[in-house]
Biopython code that builds the backbone (N, CA, C, O; Angstrom):
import numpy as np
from Bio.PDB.StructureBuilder import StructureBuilder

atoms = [
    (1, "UNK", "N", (109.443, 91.087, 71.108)),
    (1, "UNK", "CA", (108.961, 92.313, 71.718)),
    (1, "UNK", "C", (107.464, 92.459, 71.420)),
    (1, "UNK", "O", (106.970, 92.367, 70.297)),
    (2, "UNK", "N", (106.782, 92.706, 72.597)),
    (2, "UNK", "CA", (105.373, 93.136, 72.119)),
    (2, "UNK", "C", (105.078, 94.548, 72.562)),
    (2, "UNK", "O", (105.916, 95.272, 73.100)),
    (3, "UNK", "N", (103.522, 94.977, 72.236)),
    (3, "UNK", "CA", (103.305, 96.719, 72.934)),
    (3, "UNK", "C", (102.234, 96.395, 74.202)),
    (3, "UNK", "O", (101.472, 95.433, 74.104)),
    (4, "UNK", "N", (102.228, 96.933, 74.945)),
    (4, "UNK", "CA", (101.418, 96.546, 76.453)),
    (4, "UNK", "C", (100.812, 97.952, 76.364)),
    (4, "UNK", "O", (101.463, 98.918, 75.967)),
    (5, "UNK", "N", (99.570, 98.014, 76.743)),
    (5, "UNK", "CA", (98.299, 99.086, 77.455)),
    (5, "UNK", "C", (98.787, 99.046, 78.593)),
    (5, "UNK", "O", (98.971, 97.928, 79.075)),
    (6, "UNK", "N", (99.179, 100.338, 79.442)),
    (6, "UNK", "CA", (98.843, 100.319, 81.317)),
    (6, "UNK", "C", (98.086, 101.305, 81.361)),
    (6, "UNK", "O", (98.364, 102.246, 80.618)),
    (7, "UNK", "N", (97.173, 101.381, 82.036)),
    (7, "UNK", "CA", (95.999, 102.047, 83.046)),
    (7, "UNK", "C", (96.131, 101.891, 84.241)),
    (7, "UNK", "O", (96.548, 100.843, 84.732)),
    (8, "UNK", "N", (95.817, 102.851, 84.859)),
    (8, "UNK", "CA", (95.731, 103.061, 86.099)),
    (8, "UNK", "C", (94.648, 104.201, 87.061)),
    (8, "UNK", "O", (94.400, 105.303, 86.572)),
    (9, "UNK", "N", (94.127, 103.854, 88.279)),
    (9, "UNK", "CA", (93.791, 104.742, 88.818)),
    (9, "UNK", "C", (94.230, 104.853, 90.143)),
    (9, "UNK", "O", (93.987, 103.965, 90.961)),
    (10, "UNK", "N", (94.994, 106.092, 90.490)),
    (10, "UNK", "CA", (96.003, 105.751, 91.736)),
    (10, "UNK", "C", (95.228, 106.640, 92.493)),
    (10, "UNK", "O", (94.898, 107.806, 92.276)),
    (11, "UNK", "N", (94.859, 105.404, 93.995)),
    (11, "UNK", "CA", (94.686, 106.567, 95.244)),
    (11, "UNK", "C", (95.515, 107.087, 95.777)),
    (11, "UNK", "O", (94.962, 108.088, 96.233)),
    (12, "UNK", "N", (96.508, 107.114, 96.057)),
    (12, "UNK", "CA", (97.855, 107.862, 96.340)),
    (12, "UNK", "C", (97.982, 108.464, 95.555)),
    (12, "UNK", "O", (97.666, 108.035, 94.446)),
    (13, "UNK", "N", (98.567, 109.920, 95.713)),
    (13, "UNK", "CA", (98.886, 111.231, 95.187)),
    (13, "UNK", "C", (100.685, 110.849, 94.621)),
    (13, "UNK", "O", (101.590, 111.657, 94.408)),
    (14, "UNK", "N", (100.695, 110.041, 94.560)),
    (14, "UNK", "CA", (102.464, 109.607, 94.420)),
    (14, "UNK", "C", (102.244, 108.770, 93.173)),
    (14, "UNK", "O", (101.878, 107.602, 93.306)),
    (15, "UNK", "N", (102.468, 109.355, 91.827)),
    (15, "UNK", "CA", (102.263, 109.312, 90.836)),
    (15, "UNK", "C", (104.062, 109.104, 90.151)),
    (15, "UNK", "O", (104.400, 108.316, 89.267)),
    (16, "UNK", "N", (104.575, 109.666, 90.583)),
    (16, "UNK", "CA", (106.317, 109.856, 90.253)),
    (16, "UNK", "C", (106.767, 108.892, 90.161)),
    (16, "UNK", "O", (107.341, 108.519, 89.138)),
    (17, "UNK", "N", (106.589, 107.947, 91.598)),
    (17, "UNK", "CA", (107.709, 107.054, 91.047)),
    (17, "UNK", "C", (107.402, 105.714, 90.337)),
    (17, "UNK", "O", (108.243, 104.868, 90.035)),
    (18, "UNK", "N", (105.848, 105.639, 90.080)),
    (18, "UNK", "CA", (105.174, 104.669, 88.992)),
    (18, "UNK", "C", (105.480, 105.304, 87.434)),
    (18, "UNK", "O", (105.441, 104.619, 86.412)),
    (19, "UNK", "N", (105.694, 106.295, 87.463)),
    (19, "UNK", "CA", (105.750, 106.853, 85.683)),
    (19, "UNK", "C", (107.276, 106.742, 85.782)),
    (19, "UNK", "O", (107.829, 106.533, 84.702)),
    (20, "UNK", "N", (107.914, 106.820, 86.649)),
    (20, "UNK", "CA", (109.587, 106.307, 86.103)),
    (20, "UNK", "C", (109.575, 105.048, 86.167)),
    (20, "UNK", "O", (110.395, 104.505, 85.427)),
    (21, "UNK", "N", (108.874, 104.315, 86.848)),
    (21, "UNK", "CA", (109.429, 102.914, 86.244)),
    (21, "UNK", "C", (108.744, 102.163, 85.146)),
    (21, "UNK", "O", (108.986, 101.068, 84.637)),
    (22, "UNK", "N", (107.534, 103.340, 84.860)),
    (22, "UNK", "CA", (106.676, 103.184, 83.205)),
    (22, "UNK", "C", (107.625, 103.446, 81.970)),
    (22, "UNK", "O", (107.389, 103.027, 80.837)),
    (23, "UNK", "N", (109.003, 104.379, 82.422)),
    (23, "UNK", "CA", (109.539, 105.350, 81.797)),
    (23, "UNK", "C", (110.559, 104.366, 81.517)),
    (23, "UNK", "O", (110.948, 104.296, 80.351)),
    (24, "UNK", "N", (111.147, 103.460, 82.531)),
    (24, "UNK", "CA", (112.485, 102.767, 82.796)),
    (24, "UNK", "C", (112.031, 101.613, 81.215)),
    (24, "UNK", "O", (113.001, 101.514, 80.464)),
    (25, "UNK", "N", (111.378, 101.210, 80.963)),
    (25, "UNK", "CA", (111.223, 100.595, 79.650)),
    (25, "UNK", "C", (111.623, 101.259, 78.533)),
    (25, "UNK", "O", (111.511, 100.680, 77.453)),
    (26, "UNK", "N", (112.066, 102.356, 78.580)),
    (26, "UNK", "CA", (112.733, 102.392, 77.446)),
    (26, "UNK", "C", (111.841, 103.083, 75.962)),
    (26, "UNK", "O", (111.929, 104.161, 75.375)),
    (27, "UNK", "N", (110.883, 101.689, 75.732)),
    (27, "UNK", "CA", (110.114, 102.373, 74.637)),
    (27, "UNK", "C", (108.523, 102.676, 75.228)),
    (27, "UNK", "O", (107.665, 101.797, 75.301)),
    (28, "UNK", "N", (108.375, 103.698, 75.516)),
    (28, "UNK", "CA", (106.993, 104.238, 76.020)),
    (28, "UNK", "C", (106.046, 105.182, 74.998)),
    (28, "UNK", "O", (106.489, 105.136, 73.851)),
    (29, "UNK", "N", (105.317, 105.696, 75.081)),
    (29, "UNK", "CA", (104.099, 106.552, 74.405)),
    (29, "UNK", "C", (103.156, 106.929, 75.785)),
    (29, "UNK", "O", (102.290, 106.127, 76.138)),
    (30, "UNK", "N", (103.360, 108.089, 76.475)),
    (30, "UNK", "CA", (102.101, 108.607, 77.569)),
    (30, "UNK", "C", (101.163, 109.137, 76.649)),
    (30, "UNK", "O", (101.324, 110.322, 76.358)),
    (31, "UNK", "N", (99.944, 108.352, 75.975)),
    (31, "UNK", "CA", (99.093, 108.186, 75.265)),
    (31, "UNK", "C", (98.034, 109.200, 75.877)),
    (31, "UNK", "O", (97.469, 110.064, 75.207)),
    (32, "UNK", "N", (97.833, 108.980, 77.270)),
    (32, "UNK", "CA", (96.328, 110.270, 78.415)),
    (32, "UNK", "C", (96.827, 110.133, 79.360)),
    (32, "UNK", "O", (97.798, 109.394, 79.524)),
    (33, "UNK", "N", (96.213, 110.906, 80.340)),
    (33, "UNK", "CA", (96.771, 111.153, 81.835)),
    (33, "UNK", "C", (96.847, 109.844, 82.432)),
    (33, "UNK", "O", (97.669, 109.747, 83.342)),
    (34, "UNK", "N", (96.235, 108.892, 82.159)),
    (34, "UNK", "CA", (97.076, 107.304, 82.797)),
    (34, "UNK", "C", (96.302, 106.532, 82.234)),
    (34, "UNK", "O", (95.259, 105.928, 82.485)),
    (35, "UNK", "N", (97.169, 106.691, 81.236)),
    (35, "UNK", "CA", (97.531, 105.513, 80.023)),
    (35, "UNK", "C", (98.500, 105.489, 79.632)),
    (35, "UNK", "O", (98.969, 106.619, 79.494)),
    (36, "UNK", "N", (99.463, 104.291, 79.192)),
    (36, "UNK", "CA", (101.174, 104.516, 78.631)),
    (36, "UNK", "C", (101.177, 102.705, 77.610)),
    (36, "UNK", "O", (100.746, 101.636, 78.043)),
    (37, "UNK", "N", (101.543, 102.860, 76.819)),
    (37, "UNK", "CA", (102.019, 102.330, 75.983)),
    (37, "UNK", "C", (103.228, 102.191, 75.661)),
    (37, "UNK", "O", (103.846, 103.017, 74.990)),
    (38, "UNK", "N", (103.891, 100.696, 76.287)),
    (38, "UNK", "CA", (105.279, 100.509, 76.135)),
    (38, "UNK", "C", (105.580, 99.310, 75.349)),
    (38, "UNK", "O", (104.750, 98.404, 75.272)),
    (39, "UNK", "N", (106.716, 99.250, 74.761)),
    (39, "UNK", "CA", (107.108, 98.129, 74.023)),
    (39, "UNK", "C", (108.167, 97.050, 74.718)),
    (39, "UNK", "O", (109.295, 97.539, 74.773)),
    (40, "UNK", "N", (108.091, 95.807, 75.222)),
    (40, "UNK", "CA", (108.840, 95.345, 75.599)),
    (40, "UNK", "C", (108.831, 93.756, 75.336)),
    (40, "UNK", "O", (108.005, 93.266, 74.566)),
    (41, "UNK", "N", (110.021, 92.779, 76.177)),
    (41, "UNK", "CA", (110.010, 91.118, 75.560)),
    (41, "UNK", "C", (109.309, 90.689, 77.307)),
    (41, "UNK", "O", (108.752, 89.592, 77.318)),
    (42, "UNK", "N", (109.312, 91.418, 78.627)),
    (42, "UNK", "CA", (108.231, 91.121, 79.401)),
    (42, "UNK", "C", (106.934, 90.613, 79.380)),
    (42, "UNK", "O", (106.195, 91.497, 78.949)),
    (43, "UNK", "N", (106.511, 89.919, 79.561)),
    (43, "UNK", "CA", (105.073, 89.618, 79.695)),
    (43, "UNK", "C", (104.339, 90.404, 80.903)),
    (43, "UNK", "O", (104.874, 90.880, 81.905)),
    (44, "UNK", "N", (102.932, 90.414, 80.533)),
    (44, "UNK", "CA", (101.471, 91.614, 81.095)),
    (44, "UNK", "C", (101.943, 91.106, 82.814)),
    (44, "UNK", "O", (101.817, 91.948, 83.703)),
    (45, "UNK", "N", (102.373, 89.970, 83.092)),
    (45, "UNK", "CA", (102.368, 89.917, 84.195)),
    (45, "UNK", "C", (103.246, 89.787, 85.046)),
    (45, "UNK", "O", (103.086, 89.452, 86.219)),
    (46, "UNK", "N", (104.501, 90.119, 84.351)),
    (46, "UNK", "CA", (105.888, 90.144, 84.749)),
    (46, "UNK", "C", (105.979, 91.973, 85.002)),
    (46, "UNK", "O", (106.560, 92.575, 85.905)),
    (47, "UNK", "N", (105.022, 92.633, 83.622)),
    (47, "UNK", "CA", (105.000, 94.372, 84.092)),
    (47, "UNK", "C", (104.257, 94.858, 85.388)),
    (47, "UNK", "O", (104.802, 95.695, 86.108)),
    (48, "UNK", "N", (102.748, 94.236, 85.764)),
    (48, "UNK", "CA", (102.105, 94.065, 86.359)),
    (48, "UNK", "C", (102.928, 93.957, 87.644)),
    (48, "UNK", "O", (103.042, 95.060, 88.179)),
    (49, "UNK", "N", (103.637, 92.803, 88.409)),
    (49, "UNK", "CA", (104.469, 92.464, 88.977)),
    (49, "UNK", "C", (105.372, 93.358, 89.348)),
    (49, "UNK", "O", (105.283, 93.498, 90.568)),
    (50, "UNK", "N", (106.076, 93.933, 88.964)),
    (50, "UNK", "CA", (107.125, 95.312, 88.970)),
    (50, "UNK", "C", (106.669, 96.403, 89.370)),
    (50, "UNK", "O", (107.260, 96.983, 90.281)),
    (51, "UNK", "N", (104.919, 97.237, 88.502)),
    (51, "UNK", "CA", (104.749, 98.042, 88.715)),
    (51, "UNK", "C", (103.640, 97.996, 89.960)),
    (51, "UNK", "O", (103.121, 99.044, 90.344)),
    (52, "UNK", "N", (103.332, 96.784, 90.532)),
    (52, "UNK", "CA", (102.524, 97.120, 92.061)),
    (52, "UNK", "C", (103.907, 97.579, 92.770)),
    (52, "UNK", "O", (103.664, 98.188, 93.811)),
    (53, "UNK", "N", (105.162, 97.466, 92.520)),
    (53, "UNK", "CA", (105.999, 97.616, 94.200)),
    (53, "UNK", "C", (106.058, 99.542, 94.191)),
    (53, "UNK", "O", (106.638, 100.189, 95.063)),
    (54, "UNK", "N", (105.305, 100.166, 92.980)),
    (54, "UNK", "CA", (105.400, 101.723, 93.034)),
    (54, "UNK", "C", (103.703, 101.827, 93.756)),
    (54, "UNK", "O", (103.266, 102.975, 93.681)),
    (55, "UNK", "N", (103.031, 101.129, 94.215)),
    (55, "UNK", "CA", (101.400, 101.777, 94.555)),
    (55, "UNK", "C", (101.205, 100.989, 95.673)),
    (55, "UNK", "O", (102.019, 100.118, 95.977)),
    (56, "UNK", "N", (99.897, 101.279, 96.511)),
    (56, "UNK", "CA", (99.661, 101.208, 97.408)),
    (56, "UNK", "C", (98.015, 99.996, 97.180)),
    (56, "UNK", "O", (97.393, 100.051, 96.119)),
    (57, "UNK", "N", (97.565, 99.028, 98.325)),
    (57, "UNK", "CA", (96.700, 98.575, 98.168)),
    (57, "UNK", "C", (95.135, 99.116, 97.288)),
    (57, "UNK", "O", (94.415, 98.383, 96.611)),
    (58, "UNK", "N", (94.957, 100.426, 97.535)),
    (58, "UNK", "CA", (93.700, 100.914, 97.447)),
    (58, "UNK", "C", (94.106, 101.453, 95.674)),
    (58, "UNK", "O", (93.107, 101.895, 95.107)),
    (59, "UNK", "N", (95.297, 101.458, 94.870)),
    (59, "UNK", "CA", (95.291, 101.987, 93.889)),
    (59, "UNK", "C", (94.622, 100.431, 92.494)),
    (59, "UNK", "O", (94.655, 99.223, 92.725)),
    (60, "UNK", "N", (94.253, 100.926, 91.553)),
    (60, "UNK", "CA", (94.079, 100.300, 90.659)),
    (60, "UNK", "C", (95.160, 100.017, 89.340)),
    (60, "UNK", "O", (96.241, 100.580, 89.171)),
    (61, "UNK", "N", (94.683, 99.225, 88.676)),
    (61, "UNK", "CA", (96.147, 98.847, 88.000)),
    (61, "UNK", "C", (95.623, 97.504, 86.412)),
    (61, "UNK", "O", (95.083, 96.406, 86.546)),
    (62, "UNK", "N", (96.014, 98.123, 85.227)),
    (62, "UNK", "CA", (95.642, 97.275, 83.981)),
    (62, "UNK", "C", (96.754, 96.936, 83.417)),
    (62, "UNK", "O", (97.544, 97.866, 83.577)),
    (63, "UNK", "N", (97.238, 96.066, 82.825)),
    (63, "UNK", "CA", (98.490, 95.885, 81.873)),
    (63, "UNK", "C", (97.563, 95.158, 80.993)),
    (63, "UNK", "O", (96.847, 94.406, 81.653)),
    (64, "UNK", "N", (97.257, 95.112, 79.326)),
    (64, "UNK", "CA", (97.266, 93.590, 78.159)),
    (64, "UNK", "C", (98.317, 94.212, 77.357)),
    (64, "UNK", "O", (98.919, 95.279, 77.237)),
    (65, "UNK", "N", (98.257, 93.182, 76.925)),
    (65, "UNK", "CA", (98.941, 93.357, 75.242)),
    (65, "UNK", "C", (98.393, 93.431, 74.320)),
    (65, "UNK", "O", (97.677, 92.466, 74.053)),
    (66, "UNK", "N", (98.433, 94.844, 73.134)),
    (66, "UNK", "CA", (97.716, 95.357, 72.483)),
    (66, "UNK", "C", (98.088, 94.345, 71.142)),
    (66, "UNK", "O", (99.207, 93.942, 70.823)),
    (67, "UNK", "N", (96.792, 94.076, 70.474)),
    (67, "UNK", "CA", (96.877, 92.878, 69.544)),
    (67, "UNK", "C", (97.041, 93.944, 68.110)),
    (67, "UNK", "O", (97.358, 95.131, 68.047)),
    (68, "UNK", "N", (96.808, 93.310, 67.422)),
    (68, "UNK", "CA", (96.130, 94.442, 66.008)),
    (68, "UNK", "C", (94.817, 94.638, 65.908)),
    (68, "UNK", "O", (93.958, 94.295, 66.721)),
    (69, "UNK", "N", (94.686, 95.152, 64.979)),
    (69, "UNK", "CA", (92.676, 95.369, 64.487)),
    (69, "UNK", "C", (92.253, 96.720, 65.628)),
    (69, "UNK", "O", (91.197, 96.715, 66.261)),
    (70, "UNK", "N", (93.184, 97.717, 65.719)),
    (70, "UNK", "CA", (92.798, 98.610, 66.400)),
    (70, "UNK", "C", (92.656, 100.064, 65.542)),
    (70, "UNK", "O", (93.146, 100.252, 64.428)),
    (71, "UNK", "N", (91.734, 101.223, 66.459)),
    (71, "UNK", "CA", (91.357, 101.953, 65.579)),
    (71, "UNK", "C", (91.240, 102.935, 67.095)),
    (71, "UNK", "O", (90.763, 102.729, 68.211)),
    (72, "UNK", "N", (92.209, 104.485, 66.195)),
    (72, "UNK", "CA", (91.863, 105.560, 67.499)),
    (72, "UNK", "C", (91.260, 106.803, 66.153)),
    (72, "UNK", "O", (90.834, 106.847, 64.999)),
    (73, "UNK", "N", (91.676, 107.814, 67.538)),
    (73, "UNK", "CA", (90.958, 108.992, 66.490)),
    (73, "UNK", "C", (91.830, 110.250, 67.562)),
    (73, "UNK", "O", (92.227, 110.199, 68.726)),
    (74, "UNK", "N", (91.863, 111.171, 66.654)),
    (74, "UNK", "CA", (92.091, 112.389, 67.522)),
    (74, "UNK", "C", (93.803, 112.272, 67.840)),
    (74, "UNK", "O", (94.058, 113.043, 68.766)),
    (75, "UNK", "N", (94.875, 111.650, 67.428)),
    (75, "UNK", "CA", (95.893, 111.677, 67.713)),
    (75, "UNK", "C", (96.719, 112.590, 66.911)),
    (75, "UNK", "O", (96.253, 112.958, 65.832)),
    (76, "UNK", "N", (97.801, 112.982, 67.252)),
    (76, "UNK", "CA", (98.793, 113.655, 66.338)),
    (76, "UNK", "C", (99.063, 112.430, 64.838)),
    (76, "UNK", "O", (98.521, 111.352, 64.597)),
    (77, "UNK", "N", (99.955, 113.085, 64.204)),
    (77, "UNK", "CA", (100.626, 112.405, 63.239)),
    (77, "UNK", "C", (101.931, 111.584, 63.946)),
    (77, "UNK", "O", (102.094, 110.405, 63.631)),
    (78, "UNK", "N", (102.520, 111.992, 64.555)),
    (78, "UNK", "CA", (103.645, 111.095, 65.588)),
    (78, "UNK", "C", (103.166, 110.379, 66.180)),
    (78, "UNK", "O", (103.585, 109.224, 66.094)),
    (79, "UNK", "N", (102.035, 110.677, 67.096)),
    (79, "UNK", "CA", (101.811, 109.431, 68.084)),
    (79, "UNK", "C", (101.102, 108.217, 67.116)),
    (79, "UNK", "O", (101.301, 107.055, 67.470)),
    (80, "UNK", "N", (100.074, 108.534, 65.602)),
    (80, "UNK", "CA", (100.030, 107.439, 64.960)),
    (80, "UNK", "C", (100.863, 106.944, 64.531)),
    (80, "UNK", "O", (100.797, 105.739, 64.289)),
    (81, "UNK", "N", (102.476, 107.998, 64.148)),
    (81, "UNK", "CA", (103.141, 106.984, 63.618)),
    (81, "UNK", "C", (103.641, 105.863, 64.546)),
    (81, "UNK", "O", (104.093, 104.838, 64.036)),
    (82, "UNK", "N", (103.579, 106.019, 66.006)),
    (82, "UNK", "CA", (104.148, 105.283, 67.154)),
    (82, "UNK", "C", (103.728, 104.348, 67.294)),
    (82, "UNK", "O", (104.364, 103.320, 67.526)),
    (83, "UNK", "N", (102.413, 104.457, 67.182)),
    (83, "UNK", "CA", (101.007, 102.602, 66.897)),
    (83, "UNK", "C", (101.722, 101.859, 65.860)),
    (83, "UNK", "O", (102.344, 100.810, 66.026)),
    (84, "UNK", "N", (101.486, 102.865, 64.184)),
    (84, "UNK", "CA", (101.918, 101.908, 63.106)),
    (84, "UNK", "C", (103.370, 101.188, 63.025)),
    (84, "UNK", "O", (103.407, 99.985, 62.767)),
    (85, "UNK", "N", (104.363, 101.793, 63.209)),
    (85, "UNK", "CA", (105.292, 101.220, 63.384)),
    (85, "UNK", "C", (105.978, 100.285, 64.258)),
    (85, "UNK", "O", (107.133, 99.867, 64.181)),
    (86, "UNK", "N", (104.908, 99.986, 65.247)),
    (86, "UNK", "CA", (105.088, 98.575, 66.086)),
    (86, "UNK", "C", (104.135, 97.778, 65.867)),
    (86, "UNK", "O", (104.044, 96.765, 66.561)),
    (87, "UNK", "N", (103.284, 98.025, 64.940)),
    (87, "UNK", "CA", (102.738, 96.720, 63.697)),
    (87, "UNK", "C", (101.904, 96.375, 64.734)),
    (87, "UNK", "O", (101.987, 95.149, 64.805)),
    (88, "UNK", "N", (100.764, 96.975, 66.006)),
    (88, "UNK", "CA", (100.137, 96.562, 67.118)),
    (88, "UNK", "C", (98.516, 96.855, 66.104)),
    (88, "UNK", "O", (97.419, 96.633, 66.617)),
]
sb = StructureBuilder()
sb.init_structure("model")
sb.init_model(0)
sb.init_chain("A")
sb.init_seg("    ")
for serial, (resi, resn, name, xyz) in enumerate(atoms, 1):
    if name == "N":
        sb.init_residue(resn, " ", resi, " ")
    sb.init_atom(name, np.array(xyz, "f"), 0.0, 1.0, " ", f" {name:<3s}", serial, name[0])
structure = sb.get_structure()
């Protein structure tokens, strides 16, 4: 299992049915208004793959896999514990 970054910037106003199938993984974190952090054994381009069939040509679209050696600021105490405990 690894943790994946998605970003997005959608020109379509149809936002719904891309965050359920952000959601359909199971282990997620909606980190900012489009950003999500999920945990899965998929690869960046197998998620990638799945989540163009929810958007339209003109929308934008990021998946990596978040490595370690990272550093935020400004989060709750839950959502850090959500980073540390998938050792990302």
């Amino acid at each position: 299992m690894a943790v994946y970054c998605i970003s997005y910037d959608l020109k379509s106003n149809s936002y719904d049915n891309l965050i359920e199938a952000i959601k359909s993984y199971g282990l997620w974190w909606h980190q900012s208004k489009s950003t999500w952090f999920i945990e899965t054994s998929q690869t960046s381009k197998e998620i990638l793959e799945n989540l163009r069939n929810f958007m339209i040509n003109e929308d934008k679209l990021i998946v990596f896999q978040v490595q370690q050696n990272w550093w935020a600021t400004g989060h709750t105490e839950e959502e850090y514990k959500w980073m540390k405990n998938r050792n990302f």
